[in-house]
N, C-alpha and C positions, 0 to 999 in steps of 0.2 A: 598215537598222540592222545588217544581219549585218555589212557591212562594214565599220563603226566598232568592232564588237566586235573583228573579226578584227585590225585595223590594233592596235587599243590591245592586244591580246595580242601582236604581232610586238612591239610595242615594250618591253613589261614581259618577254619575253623576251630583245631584245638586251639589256637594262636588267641582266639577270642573267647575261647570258652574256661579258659586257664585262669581265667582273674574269677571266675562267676564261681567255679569249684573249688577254687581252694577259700572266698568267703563262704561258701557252703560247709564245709569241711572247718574250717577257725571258729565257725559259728557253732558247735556243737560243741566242741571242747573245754574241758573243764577250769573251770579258772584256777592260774595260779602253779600250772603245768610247764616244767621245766621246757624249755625249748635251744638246743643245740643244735640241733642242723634243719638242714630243709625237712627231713624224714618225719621229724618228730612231729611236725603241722598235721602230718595224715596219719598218725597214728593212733592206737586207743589208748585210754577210755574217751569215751564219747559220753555227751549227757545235755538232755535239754530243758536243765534247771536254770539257765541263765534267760533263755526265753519265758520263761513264766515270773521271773524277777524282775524282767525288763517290760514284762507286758502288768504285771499289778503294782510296778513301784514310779512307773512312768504314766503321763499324758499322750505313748505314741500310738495305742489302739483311738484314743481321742482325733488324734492328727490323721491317722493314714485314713479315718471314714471322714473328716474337714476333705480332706484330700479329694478323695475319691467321689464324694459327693460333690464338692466344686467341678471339677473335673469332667463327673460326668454330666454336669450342669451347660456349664459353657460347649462340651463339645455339641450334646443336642440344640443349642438357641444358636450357636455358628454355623453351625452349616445350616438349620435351616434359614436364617437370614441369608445368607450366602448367596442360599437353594434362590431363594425371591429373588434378592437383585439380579442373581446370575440372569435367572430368566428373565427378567424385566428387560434388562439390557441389552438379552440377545433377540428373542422373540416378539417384545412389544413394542412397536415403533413409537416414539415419542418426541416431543423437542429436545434439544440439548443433549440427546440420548449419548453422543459419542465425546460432548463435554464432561459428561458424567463419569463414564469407562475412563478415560484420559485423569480427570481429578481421583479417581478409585485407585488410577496406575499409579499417580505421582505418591500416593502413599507409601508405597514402597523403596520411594527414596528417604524417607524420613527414618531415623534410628529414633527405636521404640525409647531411648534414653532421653532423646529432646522430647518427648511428648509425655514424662513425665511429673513435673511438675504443673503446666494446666490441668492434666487431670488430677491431680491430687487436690488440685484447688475446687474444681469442676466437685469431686466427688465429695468436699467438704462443703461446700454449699449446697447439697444435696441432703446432706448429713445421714450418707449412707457407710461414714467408716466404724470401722468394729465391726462389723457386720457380713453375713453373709450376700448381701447384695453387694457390699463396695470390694468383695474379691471375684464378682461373678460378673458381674454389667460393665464393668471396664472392658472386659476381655474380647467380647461377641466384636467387636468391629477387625474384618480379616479379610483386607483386600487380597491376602495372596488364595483365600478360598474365595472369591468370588470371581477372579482372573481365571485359576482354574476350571473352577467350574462350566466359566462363561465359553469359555474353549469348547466343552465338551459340549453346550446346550447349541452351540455355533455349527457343530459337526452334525448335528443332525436335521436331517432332510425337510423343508417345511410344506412338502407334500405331505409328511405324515400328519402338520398342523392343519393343512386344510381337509382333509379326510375327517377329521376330527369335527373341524368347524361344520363340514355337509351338514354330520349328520346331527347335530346340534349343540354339541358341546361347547362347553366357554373354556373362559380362559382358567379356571380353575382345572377344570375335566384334564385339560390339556398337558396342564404342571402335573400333576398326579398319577395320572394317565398313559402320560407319552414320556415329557423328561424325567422324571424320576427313575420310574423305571431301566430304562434305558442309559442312563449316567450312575448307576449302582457304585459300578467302581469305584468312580472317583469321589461320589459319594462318602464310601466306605474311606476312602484314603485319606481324605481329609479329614473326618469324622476322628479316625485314629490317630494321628499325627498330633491333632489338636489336643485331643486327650490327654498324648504323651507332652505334649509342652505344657497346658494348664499342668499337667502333675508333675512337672521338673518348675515348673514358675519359682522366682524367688523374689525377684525385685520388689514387683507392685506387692505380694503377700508381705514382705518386710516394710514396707512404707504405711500402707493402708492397715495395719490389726497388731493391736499392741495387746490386746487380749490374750492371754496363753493358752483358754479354752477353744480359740478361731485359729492356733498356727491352723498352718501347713505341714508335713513333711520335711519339706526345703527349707523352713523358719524353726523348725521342734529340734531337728538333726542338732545341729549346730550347739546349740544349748546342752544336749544331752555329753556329744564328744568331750566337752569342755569337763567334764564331770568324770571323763572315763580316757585321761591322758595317758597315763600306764598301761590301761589294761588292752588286748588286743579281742578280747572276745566278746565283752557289750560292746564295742562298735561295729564287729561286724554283723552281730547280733541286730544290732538296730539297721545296718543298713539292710541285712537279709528280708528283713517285714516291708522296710522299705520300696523294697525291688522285684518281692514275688508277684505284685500285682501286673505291674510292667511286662515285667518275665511271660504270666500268664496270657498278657496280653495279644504279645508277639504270637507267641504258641497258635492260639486258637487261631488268632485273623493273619496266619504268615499268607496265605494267598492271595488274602485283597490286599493286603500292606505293598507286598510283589506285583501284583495284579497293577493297580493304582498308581504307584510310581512310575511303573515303565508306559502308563497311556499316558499319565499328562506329565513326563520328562520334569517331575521333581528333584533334583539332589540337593543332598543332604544327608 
C-alpha cells in the first residue's frame, strides 16, 4: 500500500507543480515566438532579455522591495504583539481577563471588508495614507495569531512559571525565557503565514496608496498586464519575480510551515 500512496503523492505533486514550470519555462522565451502546439511552450531558444527589459523599463524591482519590506514589517510587530497578548491572557491573571479573550474571538467573526472603511477613515485622521505607515500599522491587529498562540502559551505547564518565579525572575524572564522558546513553532507558523498574506494583500494596499512609487506587487501587477494583453511572456515574466520570493520562501521554512500547522490545526 506504501507504494500507491507514494505514486498518488508524486502525482498530486506534479499536479501542482505543472503551472509553476511551465511559467518558468514561458518566462524565458523569446518574444514573438510562434506557438502551435503545446511542445513549442518548452522548446528553444530560450533568452532572458525580457527579464532585464522588464526589470529597467518597469517600477517592479521598486514594488517587490515595497513588498517585501512591508511584509516583513508586519510580520515581525504581529506576532510579536500577538507574542504579548497571547501571554497576557494566558499567564497573567487579571480582571476582565476572559472578556478580553471572548472580544479578541468575536473578531473573527467580523469580514475584514466591513472594517474597512473605518479604518480608512481611522488612518485618514491620522494622515498616515501614502505612506509607509498607513500600509504597515493597519495590519498588526490578528486575532487569529493571538488565539493561536494563546493555545500554545495555555499548554504549557506553570510549574515551569514558578520555578522561574523561585528563583527570581519576572514576568519578562519568563516570556523570553520559557514561552518563547518553547512555542517556536507556532511562532514560526504564524510569522510565515503572515508574511505570505501581507505579500498577496491587495485591498487595504489599493485603497490606502495612490502613489506608484508605494505599490505593492498585488497593486504594480495589475497595471503592468494591462500594457502586455497580447503578449504571453512579460506576464509571466512579471509574475515569475513576483513569486520567487514566495517560492523561496516555502523552500527554506517547509518544516516549520508543516511543523506549525499540524500543532495548532490551522487550515487553509
Amino acid at each position: 500500500m506504501k507504494w500507491i500512496y507514494r505514486l498518488l503523492s508524486l502525482i498530486a505533486a506534479l499536479f501542482f507543480l505543472a503551472p509553476i514550470v511551465w511559467m518558468l519555462v514561458v518566462s524565458i522565451k523569446k518574444e514573438g515566438m510562434k506557438i502551435v502546439t503545446l511542445v513549442d511552450w518548452f522548446t528553444p531558444p530560450y533568452s532572458f532579455a525580457v527579464y532585464e527589459e522588464v526589470l529597467s523599463t518597469t517600477k517592479l524591482s521598486n514594488w517587490t522591495l515595497n513588498s517585501f519590506m512591508v511584509a516583513v514589517c508586519v510580520t515581525i510587530l504581529t506576532v510579536a504583539v500577538a507574542a504579548l497578548a497571547s501571554f497576557a491572557l494566558s499567564k497573567i491573571p487579571f480582571r476582565y481577563r476572559s472578556f478580553i479573550f471572548f472580544f479578541v474571538l468575536a473578531g473573527l467573526l467580523i469580514p475584514g471588508e466591513a472594517t474597512v472603511i473605518p479604518l480608512y477613515q481611522v488612518a485618514k485622521d491620522m494622515d498616515i495614507l501614502n505612506s509607509y505607515q498607513g500600509l504597515i500599522l493597519p495590519a498588526l491587529a490578528s486575532p487569529v495569531a493571538v488565539i493561536v498562540l494563546k493555545s500554545f502559551f495555555d499548554g504549557i505547564p506553570n510549574e515551569l512559571i514558578e520555578s522561574v518565579q523561585i528563583d527570581g525572575g519576572g514576568t519578562w524572564r519568563i516570556f523570553t525565557s520559557i514561552m518563547l522558546p518553547l512555542t517556536r513553532p507556532a511562532l514560526a507558523s504564524m510569522a510565515i503565514l503572515t508574511f505570505i498574506g501581507s505579500w498577496n494583500n491587495f485591498l487595504w494596499p489599493f485603497l490606502s496608496v495612490t502613489d506608484d512609487n508605494l505599490f505593492t506587487l498585488p497593486m504594480g501587477i495589475p497595471t503592468l498586464m494591462n500594457q502586455y494583453s497580447e503578449d504571453y511572456v512579460k506576464p509571466m515574466v512579471i509574475n515569475t519575480i513576483a513569486s520567487i520570493p514566495i517560492i523561496l520562501l516555502f523552500l527554506v521554512f517547509e518544516r516549520q510551515i508543516v511543523k506549525g500547522i499540524s500543532l495548532s490545526g490551522i487550515k487553509g
